[in-house]
N, C-alpha and C positions, 0 to 999 in steps of 0.2 A: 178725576180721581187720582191725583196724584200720591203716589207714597208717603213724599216727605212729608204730608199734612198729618202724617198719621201720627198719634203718639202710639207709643209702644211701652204698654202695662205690665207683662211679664215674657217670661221664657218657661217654658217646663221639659228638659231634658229627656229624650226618647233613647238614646244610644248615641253614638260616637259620632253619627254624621245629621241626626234627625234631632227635631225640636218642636214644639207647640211654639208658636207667637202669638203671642195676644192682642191685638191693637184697637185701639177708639180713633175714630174717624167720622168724616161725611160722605156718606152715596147718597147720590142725586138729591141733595142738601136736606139728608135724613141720618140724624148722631148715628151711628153705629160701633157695635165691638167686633173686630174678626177673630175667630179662630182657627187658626189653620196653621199645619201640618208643614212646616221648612225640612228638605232634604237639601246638605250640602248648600246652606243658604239660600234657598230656590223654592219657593211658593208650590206646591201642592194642591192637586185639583180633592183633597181630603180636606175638609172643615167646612165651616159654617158663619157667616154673617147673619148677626141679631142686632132688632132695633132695639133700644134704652127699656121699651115695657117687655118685651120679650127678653133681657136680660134679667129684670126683675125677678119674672117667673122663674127664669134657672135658678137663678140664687137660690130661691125658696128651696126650688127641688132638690139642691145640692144641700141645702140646709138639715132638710129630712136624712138624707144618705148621711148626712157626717153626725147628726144626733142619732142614726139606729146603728151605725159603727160605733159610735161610743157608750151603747148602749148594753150594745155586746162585749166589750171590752172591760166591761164594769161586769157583767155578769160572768167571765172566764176568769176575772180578779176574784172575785166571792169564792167562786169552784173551787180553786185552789187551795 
């Protein structure tokens, strides 16, 4: 499991020295996304490895969260 294999999807900014990485890879020759937690560019035992169908599922669930946030946002636009 070498790194360089890895691509690298996103970044998401934590503060000044922290970051989320995103990466797609292969463990033990199974596609995977990592998510995990860089301090000061140094890998963190915070995050999570998902296979390809297990990302599926997030998405979904992230899908739900970002259509009941805008859900709400539409309803404190109306209030207004």
């Amino acid at each position: 499991m070498a790194n360089d294999d890895w691509e690298i999807l996103g970044r998401i900014p934590r503060s000044a020295t922290d970051e989320w990485l995103i990466k797609k890879g292969k463990y033990w020759n199974i596609e995977v996304v990592d998510i995990r937690l860089h301090s000061k560019d140094n890998p963190t035992k915070k995050g999570v490895r998902l296979n390809i169908e297990e990302i599926k599922t997030l998405k979904q669930i992230l899908e739900k969260v970002n259509t009941n946030e805008n859900s709400r946002s539409e309803e404190n636009t109306e209030n207004e």
